[in-house]
C-alpha positions in Angstrom: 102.3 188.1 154.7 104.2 190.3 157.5 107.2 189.5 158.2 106.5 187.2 161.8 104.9 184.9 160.1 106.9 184.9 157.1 110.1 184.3 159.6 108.1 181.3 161.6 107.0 179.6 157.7 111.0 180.0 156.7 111.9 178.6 160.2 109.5 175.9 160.2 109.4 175.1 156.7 113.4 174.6 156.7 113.0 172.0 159.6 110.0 169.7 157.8 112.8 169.8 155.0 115.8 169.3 156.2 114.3 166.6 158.7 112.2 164.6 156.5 115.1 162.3 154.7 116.5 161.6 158.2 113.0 161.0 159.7 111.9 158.3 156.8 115.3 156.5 157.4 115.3 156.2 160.9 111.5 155.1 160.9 112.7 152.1 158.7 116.0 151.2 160.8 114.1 152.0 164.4 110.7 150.2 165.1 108.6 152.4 167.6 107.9 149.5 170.0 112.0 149.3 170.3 112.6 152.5 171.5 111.1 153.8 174.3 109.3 157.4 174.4 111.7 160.1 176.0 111.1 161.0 179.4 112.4 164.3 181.3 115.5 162.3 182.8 116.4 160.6 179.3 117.1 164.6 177.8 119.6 167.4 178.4 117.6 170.4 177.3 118.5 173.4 176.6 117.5 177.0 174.9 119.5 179.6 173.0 119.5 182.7 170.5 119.4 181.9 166.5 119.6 183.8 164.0 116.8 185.2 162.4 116.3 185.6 158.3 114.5 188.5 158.9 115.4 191.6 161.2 111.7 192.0 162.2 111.5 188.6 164.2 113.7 187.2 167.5 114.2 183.1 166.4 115.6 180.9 169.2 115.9 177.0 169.4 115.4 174.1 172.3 117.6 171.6 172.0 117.2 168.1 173.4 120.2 166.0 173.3 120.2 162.6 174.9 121.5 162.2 178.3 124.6 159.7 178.4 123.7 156.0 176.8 120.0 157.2 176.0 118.0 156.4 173.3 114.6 157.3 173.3 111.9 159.0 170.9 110.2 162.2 171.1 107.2 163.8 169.2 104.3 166.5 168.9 104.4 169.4 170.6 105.3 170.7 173.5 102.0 171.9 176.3 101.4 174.3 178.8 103.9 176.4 177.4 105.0 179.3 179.8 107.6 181.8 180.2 108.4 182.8 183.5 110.8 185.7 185.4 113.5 185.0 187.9 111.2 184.2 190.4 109.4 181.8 188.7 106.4 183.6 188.0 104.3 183.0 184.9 104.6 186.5 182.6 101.9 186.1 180.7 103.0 185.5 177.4 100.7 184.7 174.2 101.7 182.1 172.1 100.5 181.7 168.2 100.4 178.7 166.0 100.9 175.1 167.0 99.5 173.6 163.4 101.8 171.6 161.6 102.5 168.3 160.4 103.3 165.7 163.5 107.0 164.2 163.6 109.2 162.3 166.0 112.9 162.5 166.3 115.0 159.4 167.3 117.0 161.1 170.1 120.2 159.0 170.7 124.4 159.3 170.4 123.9 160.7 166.9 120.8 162.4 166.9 118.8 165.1 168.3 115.5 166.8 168.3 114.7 170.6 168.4 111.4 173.1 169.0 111.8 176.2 167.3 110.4 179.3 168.6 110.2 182.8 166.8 108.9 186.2 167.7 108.6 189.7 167.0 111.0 192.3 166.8 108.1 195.1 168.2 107.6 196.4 171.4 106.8 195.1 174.1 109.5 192.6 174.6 110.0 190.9 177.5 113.2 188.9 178.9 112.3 185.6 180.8 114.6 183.8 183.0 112.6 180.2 182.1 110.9 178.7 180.1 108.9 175.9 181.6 106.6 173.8 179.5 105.5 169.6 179.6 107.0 167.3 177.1 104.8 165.2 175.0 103.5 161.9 175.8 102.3 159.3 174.8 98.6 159.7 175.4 99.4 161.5 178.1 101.2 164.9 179.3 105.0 164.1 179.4 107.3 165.5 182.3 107.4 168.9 183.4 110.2 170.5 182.1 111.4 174.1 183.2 115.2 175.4 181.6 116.7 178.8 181.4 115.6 181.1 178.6 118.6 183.1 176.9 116.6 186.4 175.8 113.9 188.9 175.5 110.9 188.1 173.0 107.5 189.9 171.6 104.6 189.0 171.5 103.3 186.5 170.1 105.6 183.8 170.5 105.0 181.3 168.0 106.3 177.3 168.7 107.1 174.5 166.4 106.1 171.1 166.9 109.7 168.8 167.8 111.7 167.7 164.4 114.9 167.4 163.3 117.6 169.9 164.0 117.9 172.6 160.5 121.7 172.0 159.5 
């Protein structure tokens, strides 16, 4: 396995881990038809550097944090992922993966949900400015979405669906 997709399996495989206790108690403490599905104005999100376990990969994280007094769900994966430069212009970079087991995050006071995104280490890299991309919906595409992106990545970029933030 080289060591890309052995960094996005660690990545990933930490997440469904660490997330799955949480996930299983707030299913049972939060019915789905009491909380509403997270729109673009119910989040603060945000991107920034991680660190990777392996020095052949880039790993980064997007965080979304409830806005004040929101509660809200979010699930999936995100679409129409694209990385763009300061002017807003679409780079052109491949993206890999997007199988994986479906979750949803109760996003709230005390909770979050995060998208975890690793890359390689090998030339070329690239350095957006944003990253713009549509939430998921509910049988629908979610809000458009477009944040700042902190660093360069390789190609390909490979996503994770949203879980639980790895401790």
């Amino acid at each position: 396995m080289n060591a890309f997709r052995k960094t996005a399996v660690v990545v990933a495989g930490a997440a469904l881990l660490a997330g799955a206790g949480t996930l299983a108690a707030q299913a049972q403490s939060n019915s789905s038809a009491e909380t509403p599905w997270c729109t673009g104005s119910d989040l603060v999100i945000s991107a920034n550097d991680m660190r990777s376990p392996s020095s052949a990969t880039t790993a980064h994280r997007i965080r979304f944090v409830a806005a004040e007094g929101v509660s809200c769900r979010i699930g999936g994966r995100l679409s129409n992922v694209r990385f763009l430069d300061a002017d807003g212009r679409d780079m052109g970079v491949s993206l890999t993966g997007g199988q994986g087991q479906y979750t949803e995050a109760l996003v709230d006071a005390n909770g979050e949900a995060a998208v975890y995104v690793g890359s390689p280490r090998k030339d070329p890299q690239v350095t957006p400015a944003f990253i713009r991309f549509d939430l998921p919906g509910q049988g629908s595409l979610g809000d458009s979405v477009k944040i700042a992106w902190p660093s360069s990545v390789g190609t390909p970029v490979q996503l994770s669906g949203v879980m639980m933030p790895v401790s």
